[in-house]
Backbone as CSV, one residue per row, in Angstrom:
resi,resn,N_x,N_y,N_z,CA_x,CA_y,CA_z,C_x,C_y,C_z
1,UNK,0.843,-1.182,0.000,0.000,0.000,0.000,0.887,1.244,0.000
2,UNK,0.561,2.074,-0.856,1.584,3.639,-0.671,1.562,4.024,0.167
3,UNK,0.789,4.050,1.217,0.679,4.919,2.562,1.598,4.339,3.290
4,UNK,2.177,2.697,3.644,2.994,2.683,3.957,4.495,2.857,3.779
5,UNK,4.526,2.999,2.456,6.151,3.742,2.199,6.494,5.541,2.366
6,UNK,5.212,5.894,3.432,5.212,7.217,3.427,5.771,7.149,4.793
7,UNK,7.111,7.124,5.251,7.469,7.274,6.890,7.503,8.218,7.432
8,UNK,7.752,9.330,6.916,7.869,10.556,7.512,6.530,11.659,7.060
9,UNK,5.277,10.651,6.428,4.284,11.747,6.492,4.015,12.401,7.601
10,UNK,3.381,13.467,7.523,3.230,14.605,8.906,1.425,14.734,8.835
11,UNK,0.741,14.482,7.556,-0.397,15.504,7.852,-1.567,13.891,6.792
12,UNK,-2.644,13.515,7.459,-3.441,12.452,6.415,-4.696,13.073,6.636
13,UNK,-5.198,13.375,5.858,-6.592,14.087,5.449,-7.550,12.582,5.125
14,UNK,-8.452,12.060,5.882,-9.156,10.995,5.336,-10.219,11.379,5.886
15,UNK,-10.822,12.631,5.642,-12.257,13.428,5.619,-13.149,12.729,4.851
16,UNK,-14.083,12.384,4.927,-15.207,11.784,4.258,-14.851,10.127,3.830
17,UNK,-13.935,9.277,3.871,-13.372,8.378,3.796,-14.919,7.066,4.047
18,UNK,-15.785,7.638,4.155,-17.193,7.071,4.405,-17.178,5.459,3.848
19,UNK,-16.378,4.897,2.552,-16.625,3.323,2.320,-15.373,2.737,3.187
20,UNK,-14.280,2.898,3.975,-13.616,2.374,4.456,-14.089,1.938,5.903
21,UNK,-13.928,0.406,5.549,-14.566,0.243,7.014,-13.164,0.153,8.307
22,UNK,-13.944,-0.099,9.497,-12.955,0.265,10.676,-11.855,-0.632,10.852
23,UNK,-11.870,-1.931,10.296,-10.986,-2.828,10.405,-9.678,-2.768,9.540
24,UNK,-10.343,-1.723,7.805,-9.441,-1.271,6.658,-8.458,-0.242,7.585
25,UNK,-8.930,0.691,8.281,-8.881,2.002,9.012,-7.538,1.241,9.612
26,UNK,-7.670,0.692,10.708,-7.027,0.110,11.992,-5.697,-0.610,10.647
27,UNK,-6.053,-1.780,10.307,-5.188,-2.355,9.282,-4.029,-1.484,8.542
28,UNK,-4.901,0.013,8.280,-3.694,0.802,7.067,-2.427,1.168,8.539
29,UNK,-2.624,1.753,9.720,-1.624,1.863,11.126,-1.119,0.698,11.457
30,UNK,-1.365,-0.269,11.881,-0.754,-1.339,12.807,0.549,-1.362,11.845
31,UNK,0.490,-2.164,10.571,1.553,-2.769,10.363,3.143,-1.375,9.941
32,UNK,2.358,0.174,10.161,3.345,1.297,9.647,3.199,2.014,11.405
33,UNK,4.100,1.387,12.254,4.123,2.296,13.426,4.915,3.401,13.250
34,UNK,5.756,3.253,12.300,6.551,4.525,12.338,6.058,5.507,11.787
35,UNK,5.225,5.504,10.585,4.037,6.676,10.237,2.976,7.199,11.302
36,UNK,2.590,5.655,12.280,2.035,6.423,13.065,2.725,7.627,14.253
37,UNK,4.086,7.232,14.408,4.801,8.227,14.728,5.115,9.727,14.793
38,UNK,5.102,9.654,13.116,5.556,10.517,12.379,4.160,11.739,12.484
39,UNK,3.309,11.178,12.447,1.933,11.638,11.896,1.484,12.883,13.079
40,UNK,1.436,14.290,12.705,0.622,15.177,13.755,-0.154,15.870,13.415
41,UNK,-1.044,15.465,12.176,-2.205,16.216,11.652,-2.804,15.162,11.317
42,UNK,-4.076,14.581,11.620,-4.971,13.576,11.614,-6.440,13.978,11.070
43,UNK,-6.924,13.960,9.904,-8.908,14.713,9.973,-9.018,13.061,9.832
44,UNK,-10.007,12.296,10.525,-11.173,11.441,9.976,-12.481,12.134,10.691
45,UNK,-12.813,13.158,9.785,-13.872,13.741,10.477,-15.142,13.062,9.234
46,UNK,-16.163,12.731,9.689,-17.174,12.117,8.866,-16.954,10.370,7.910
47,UNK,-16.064,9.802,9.129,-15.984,8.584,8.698,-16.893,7.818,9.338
48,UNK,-17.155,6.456,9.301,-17.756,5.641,9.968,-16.438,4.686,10.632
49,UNK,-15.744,4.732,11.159,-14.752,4.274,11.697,-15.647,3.916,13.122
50,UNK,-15.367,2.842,14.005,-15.598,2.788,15.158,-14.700,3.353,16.521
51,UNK,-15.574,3.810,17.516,-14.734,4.208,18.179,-13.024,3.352,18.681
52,UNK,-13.863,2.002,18.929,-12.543,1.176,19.132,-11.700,1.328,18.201
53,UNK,-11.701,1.207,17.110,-10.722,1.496,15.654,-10.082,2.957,16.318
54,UNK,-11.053,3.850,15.877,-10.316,5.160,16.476,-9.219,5.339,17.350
55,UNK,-9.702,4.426,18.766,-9.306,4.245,19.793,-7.601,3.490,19.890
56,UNK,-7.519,2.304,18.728,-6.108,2.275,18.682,-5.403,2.323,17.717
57,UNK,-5.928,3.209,17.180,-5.007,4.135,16.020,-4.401,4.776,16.952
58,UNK,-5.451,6.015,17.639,-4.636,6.815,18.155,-3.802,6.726,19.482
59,UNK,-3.919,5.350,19.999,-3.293,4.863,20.919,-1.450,5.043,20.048
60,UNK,-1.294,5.241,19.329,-0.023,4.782,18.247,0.569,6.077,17.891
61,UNK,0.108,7.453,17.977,0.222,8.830,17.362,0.462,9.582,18.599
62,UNK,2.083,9.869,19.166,2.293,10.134,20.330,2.724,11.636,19.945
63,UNK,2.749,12.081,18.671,2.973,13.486,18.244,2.118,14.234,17.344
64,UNK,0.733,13.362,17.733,-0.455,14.215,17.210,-0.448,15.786,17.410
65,UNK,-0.964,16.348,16.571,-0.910,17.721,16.987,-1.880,18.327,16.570
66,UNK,-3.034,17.734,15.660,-4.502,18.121,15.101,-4.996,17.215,14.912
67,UNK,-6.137,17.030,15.385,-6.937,15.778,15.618,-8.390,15.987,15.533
68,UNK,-8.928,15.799,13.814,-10.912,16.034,13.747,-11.008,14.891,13.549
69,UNK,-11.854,14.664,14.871,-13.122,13.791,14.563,-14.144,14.061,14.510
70,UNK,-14.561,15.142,14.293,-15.950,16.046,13.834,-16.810,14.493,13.399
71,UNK,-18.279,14.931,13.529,-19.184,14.477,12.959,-19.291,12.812,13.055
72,UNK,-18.609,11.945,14.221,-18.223,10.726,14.229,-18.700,10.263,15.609
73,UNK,-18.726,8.538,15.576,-18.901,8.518,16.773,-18.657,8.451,18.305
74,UNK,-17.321,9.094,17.877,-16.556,9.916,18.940,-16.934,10.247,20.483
75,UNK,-17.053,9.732,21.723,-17.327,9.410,23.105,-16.458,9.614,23.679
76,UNK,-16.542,9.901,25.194,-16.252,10.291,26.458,-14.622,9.230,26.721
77,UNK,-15.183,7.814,26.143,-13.484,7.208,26.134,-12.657,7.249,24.958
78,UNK,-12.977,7.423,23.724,-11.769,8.174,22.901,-11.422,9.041,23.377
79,UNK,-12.227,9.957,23.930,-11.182,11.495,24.560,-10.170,11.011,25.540
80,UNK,-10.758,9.690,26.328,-9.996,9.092,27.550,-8.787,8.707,26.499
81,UNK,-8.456,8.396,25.746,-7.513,7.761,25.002,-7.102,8.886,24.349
82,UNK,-7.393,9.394,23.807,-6.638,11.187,23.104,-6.080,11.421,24.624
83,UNK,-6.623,11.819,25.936,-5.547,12.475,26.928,-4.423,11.434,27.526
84,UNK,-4.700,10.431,27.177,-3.303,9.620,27.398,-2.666,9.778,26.300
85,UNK,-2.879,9.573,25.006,-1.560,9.295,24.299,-1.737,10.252,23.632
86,UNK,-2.014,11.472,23.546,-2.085,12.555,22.295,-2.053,13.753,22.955
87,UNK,-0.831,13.861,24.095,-0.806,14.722,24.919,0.027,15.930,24.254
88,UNK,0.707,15.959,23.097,0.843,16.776,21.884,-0.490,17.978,21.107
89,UNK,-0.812,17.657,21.350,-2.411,18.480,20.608,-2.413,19.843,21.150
90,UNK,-2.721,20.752,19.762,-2.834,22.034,19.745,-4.206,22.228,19.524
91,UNK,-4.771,21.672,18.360,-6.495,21.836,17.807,-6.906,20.081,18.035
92,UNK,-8.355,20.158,18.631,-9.107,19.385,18.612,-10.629,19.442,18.103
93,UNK,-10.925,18.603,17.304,-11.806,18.937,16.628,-13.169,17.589,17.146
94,UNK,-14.133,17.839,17.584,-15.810,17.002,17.934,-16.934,17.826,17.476
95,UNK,-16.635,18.152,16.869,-18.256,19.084,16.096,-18.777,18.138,15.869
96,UNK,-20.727,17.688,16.206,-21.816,17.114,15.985,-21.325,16.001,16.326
97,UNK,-20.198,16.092,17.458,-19.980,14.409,18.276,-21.035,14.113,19.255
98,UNK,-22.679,13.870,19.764,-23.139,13.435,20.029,-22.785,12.949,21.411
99,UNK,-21.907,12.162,21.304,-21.814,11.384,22.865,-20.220,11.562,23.385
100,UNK,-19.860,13.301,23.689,-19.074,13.623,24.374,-20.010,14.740,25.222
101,UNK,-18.620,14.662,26.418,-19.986,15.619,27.280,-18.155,16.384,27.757
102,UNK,-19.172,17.236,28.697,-17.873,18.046,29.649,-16.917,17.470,30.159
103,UNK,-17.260,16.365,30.816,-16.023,14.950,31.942,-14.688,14.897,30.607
104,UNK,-15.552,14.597,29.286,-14.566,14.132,28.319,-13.745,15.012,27.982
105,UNK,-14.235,16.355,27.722,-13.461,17.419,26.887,-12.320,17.892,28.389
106,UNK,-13.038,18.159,29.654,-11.986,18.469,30.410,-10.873,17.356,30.984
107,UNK,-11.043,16.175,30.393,-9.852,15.515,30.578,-9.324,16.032,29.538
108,UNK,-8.997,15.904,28.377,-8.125,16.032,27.417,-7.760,17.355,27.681
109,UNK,-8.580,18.624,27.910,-7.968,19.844,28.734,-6.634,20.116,29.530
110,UNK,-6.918,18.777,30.426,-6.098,18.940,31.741,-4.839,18.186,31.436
111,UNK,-4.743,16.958,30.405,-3.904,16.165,29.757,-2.916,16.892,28.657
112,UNK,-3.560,17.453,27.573,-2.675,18.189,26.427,-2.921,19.384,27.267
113,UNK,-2.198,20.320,28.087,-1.335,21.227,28.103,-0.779,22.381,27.468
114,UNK,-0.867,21.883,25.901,-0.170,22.676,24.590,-1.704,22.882,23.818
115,UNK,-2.333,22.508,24.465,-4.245,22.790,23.384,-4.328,23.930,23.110
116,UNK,-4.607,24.635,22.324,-4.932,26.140,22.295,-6.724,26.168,21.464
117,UNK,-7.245,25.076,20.741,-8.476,25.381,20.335,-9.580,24.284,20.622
118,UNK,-10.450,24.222,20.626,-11.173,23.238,20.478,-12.509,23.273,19.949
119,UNK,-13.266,22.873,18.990,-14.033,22.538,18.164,-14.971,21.808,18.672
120,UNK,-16.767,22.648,19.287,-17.394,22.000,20.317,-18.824,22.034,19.566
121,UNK,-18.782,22.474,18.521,-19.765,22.817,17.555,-20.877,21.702,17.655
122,UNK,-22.362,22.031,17.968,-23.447,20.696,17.833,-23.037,19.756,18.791
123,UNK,-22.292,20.126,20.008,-22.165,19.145,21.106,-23.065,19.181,21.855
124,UNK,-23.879,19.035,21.905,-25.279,18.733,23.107,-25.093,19.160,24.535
125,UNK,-24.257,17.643,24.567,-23.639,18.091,26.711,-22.317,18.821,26.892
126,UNK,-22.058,19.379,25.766,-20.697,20.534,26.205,-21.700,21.738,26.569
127,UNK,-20.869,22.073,27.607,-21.911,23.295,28.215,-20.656,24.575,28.888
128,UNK,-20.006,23.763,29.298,-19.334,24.065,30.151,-18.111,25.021,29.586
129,UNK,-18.368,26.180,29.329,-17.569,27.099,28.254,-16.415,27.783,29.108
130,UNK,-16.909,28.184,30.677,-15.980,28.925,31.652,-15.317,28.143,31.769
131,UNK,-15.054,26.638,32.149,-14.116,25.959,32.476,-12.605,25.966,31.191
132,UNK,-13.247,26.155,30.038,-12.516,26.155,28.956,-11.784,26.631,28.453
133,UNK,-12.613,28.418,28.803,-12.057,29.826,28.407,-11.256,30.018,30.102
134,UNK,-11.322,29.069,30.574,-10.858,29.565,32.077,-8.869,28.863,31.680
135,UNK,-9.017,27.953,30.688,-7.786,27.131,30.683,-7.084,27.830,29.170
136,UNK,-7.924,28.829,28.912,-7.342,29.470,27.907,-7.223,28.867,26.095
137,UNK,-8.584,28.176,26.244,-8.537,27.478,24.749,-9.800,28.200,24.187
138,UNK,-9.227,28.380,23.092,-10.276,29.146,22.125,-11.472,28.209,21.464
139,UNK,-12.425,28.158,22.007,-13.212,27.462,21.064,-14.101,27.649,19.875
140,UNK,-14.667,26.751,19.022,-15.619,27.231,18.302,-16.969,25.993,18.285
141,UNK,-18.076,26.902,18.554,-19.241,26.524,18.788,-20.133,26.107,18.337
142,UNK,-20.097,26.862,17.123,-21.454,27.208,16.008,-21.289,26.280,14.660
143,UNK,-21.755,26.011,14.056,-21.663,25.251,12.875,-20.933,26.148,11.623
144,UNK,-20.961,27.341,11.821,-20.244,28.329,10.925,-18.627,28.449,11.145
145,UNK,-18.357,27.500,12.939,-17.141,27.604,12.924,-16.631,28.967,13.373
146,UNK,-17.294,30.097,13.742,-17.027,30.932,14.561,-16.565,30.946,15.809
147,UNK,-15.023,31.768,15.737,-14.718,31.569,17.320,-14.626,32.736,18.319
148,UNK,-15.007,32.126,19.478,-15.795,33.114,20.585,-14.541,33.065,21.417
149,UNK,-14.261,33.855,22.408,-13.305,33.959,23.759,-13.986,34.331,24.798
C-alpha cells in the first residue's frame, strides 16, 4: 500500500473516507508504526470508523498535533484515550460528536497542556464554556465555525 512507504508523512486528510470500514482504518496503522509516529495532523472527520478502531489508532500517534473527529462517533473514552496518548495536541476537533460531554473534553484539557483550540460545535452536553475559556482554549461553537473567547 503507498501509505505505507510514506514514513515521515506529517499531515493524512481521510475526511469523508465514508466506504472504508474500521478494520481497513485500523489495518492501514498497525503494520506502519513509524508513520504512526511521524503523523501530527490527523482529519477522519465524517468517517464511519468505530470508536474502538479510532481508539487504537490513536493509541499509536504520540505526536499528534490536530486531531478532527468532527461528525463521528466519537465518546467520552476516545477522549480518555486522546488524553493519554495525544498529549501533543494544539487543535481538537468534535463538532456534531453526540456522545461527548464536559467529563470528556476536560480531561483532554487537563492532559494536552499545549491545546490552544477546540471545536465543540453541535455538542449537546458541552456546556461548560468557563471551564474552557478559564484554561485558555479558544473554542468554536457554532456550525459556521465561529470563534468566541
Amino acid at each position: 500500500m503507498l501509505i505505507g512507504s510514506c514514513l515521515n508523512l506529517k499531515l493524512l486528510d481521510m475526511n469523508l473516507c465514508g466506504n472504508m470500514r474500521s478494520s481497513e482504518f485500523v489495518a492501514l496503522f498497525l503494520p506502519n508504526i513509524e508513520l504512526c509516529s511521524s503523523l501530527e495532523y490527523l482529519d477522519i472527520c465524517e468517517t464511519g470508523f468505530s470508536v474502538q478502531a479510532m481508539a487504537q489508532v490513536l493509541q499509536l500517534m504520540p505526536n499528534l498535533q490536530h486531531l478532527d473527529v468532527s461528525d463521528t462517533d466519537a465518546d467520552d473514552d476516545l477522549l480518555n484515550v486522546v488524553s493519554q496518548s495525544n498529549t501533543k495536541l494544539l487543535y481538537l476537533a468534535v463538532g456534531g460528536c453526540i456522545n461527548i460531554s464536559n467529563a470528556g473534553i476536560k480531561r483532554v484539557v487537563e492532559s494536552c497542556l499545549q491545546l490552544q483550540v477546540v471545536d465543540i460545535a453541535e455538542c449537546p452536553f458541552i456546556d461548560d464554556y468557563a471551564f474552557l475559556e478559564a484554561n485558555n482554549i479558544k473554542l468554536e461553537i457554532d456550525s459556521e465555525r465561529d470563534t468566541i473567547h
